[in-house]
N, C-alpha and C positions, 0 to 999 in steps of 0.2 A: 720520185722514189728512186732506189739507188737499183741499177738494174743487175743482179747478180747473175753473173757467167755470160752476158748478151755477147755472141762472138764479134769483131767489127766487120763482117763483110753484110751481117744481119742489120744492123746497128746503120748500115747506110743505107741501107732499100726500105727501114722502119717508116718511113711518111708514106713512101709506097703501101706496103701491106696495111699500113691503118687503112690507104683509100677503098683498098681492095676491102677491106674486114664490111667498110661501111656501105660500100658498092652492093654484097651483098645481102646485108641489113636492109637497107629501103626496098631492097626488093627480094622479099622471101619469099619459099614456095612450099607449101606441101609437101608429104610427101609420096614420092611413084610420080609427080609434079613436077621436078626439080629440073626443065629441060635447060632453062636458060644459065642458071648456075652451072648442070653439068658441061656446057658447052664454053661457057669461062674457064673452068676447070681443067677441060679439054685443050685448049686450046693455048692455052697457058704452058701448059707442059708440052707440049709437041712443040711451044716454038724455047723450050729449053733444051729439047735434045729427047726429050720421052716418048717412047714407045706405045702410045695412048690407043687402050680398046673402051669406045663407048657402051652406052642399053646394059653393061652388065648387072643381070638382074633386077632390070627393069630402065631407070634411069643411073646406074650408078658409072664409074668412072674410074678404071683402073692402069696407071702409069708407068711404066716400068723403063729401068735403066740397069743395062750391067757392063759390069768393067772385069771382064774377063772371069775368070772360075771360080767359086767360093763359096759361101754360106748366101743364102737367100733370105732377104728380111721384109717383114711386112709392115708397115704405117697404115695407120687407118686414121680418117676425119670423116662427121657425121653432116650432111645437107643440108637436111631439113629444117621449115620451121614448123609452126604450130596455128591452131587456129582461135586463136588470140587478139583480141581489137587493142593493139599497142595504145598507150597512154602516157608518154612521155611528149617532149616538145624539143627532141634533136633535131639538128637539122639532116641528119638522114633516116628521120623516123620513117618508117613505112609505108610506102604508098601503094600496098594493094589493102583493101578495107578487109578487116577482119583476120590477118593473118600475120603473124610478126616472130621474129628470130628471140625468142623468149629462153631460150636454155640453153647461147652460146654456141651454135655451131655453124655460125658466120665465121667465129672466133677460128673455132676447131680449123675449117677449110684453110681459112687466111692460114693460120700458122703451117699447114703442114707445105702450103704454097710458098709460103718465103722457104721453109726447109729444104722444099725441093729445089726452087732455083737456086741456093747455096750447092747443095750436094752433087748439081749438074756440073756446077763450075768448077768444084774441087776432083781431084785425079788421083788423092791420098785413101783410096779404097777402091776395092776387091770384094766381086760375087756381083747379086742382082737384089735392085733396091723396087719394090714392090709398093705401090703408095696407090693406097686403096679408098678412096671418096663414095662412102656408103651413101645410099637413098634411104629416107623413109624409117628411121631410129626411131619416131616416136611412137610406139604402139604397133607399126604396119608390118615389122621384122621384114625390114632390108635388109640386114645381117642374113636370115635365113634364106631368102631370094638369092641373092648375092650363090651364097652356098652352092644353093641347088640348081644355079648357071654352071657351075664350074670353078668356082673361085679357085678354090685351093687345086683343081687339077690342073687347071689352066694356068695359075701363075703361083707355083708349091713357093711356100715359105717355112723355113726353119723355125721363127718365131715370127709372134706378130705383136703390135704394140697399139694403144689406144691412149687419150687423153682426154680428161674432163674440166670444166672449171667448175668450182665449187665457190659460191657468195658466202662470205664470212670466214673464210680464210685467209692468213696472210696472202697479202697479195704478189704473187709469183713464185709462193714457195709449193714444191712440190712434194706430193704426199704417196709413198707405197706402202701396200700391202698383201702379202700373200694369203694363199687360204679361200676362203667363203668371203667376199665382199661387197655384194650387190645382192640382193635377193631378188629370187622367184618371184613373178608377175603372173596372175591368175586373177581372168575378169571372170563374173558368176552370175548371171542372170538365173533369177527364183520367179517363176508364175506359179501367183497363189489362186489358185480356183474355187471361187465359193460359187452363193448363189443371193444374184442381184436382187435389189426390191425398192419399198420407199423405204423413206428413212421412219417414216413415222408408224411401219412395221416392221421393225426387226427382227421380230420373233421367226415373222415368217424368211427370215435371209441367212447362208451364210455369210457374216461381213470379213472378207476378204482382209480392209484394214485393219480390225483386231487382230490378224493372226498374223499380220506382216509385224504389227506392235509386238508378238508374243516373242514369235523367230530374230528379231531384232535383238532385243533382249537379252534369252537365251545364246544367243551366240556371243555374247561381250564374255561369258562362263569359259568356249574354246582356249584362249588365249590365261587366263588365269586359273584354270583348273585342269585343263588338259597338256599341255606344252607342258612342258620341262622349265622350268623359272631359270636354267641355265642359258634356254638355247632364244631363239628371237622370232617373233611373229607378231603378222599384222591383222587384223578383220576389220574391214572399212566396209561399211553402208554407207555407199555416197549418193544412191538417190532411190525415191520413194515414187511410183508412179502409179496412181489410183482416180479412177473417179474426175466426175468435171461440176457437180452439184452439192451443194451441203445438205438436200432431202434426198438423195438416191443415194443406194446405197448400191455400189461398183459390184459388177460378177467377176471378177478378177484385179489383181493390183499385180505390180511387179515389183522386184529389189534388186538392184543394180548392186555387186561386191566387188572391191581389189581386197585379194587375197595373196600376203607375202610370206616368204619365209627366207630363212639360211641354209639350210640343210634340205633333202630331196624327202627322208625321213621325215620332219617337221611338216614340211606341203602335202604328202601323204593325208600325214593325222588330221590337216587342218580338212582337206578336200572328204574325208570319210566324216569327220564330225559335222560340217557343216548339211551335208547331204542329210546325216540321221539326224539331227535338230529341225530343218525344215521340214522332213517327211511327217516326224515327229507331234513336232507343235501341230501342224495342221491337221495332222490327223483326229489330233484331240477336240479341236473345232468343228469336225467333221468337213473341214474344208480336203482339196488333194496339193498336190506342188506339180513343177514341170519345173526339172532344173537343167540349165545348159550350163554346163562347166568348161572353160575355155583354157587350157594351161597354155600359156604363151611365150615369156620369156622364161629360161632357167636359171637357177644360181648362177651368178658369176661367180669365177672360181679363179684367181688365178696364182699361176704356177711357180712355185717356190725358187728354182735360178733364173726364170729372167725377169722375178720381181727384185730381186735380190742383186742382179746384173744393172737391170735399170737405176735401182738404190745407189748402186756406185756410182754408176755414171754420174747422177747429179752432185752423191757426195764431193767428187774428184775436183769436180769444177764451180763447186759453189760452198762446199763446208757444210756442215750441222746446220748454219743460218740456213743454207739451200732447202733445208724438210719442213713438212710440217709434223708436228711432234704428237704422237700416239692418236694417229688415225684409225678409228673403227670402222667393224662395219656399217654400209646405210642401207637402209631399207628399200632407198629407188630402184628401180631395175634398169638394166639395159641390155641391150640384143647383141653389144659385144660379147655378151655370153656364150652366145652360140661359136664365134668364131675358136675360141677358145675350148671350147670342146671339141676342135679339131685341128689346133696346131698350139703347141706350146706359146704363150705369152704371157702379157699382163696388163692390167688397166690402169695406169695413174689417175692421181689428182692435182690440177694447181689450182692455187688459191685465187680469186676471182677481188677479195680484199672487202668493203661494205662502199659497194656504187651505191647512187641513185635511193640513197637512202635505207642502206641494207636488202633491197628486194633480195628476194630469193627468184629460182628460176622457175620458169611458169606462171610470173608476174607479169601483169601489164607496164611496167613500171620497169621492168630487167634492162640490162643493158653490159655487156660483156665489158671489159676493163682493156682500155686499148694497152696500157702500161705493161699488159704482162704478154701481148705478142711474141715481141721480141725476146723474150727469155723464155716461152714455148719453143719458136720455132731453133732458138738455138742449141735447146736439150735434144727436140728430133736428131740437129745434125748430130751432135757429141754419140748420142746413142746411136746414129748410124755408123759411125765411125765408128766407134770403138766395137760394133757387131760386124762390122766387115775389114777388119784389118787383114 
């Protein structure tokens, strides 16, 4: 593929950073896990010239380089992997069982690792370049850890920046957007409390799984009748957990929810309907509920000039060809949310392209696109630059 904007000092360490991305890969970790990647990580930058603090906010990994007075800027790459039985046949597939780098941020670390050792080498910028290797992005909020170490007091940044790769997008083109981008992550555990028996007397039971079938239901109504048809939400029942016989009948079942939104308003209405719908239905069965409501990640939001800033940057050096064209919002979440509710930035996207057979991320099947390293890590520099001239 033609590699648009790749700078050549990136362009000549690229078989390097593949080893690196795939070094990685075979060996992925959890996360709050991540010692041995942070220690790569670490050690990599300190022998480029960075100012390397380890453990922040648990395992994470924060680098820093300045060239005298200036604007302070943040890079972020995410660790972790996932715990996943990889099912591919690379030859750097994963060798710890059960656990594989499914949603690219092997990718992520690589790239902003060639960025860095480019940025060390160059002397054509000014201020302090903050390049921050988060732990723990999938579900654990390393982002908020991160935080409530000190992040931002300990190493203040003017703005901060993040990157994702996305499957099925052109491959290496880069996608912004300002505004609401990412939605709200809200996990929802319902215990339904009836009253257990056999099955072959119901009468005398509350059956728990009927009222789990009612509340089920009932709540596919949230999203089509309550929401706004303008604005975006999710309600997923991803698991049903009841009962271990087909003659007993269970004294409790439970309902596992992700619950999303775009707006704080929308997570609101969802988090009040869902509560009155369970209380609700069950009541009417004369069953009771026990609900834990977990708000976890928040809207990602990000902020109109330095998505707007970023937008340039790649325009400058790669054209119209460089974007991808009318990116919306997605429904995923991520914990760069957080960071961004406390310092100006923005999230991009590049395009991932259709590997491996189109997988999407969180497949057993994934597999990052080495093709577009190098034109990751070369946007970090241009955006460093051009944030610290």
């Amino acid at each position: 593929m033609e590699q648009i904007g790749v700078l050549p000092e990136i362009a000549a360490i690229e078989d390097e950073v593949i080893e690196i991305r795939r070094r990685l890969h075979a060996h992925p970790e959890l996360g709050f896990q991540e010692h041995a990647t942070s220690e790569l990580v670490a050690s990599l930058l300190a022998g480029w010239g960075y100012d390397v603090t380890r453990g922040v906010g648990g395992t994470g990994v924060v680098g820093v380089l300045e060239r005298g007075h200036g604007r302070r800027l943040g890079l972020r790459a995410d660790m972790d992997a996932l715990p996943i039985q990889e099912r591919t046949h690379l030859p750097y597939v994963s060798r710890t069982d059960g656990v594989m780098h499914a949603c690219g941020h092997d990718g992520h670390t690589a790239m902003l690792l060639a960025a860095a050792r480019c940025l060390a080498q160059r002397t054509d910028w000014r201020g302090t370049l903050n390049l921050i290797f988060q732990p723990a992005e999938e579900g654990l909020g390393g982002a908020r850890k991160m935080i409530e170490d000190g992040l931002f007091e300990r190493f203040p940044c003017d703005a901060v920046f993040a990157m994702h790769n996305v499957p099925g997008f052109p491959a290496g083109r880069l996608g912004f957007r300002s505004g609401p981008f990412m939605a709200s992550a809200d996990e929802v555990t319902i215990r339904v409390v009836g009253r257990g028996g056999h099955g072959a007397s119901p009468q005398q039971t509350i059956d728990p799984v009927v009222v789990c079938a009612s509340i089920v239901m009932a709540l596919q109504s949230i999203v089509a009748r309550n929401v706004d048809p303008r604005e975006q939400a999710v309600v997923t029942v991803g698991a049903i957990h009841a009962g271990t016989a087909s003659n007993v009948i269970a004294p409790h079942a439970d309902l596992l929810l992700s619950v999303r939104a775009l707006s704080p308003e929308v997570r609101a209405l969802l988090e009040k309907r869902i509560c009155e719908i369970a209380r609700g239905q069950a009541a009417s069965y004369g069953a009771q509920v026990e609900i834990d409501y977990q708000r976890t990640y928040p809207v990602l939001v990000n902020h109109a000039d330095e998505t707007e800033f970023a937008r340039q940057v790649a325009m400058d050096y790669g054209g119209a060809q460089a974007l991808i064209e009318n990116l919306h919002p997605l429904m995923a979440s991520e914990d760069f949310a957080c960071m961004l509710e406390r310092c100006p930035g923005s999230y991009l996207s590049i395009g991932n392209g259709d590997t491996q057979g189109g997988c999407g991320l969180h497949h057993p099947e994934y597999d990052f696109n080495d093709d577009i390293l190098a034109i990751g890590a070369s946007f970090w520099v241009r955006l460093a630059q051009r944030a610290l001239q």
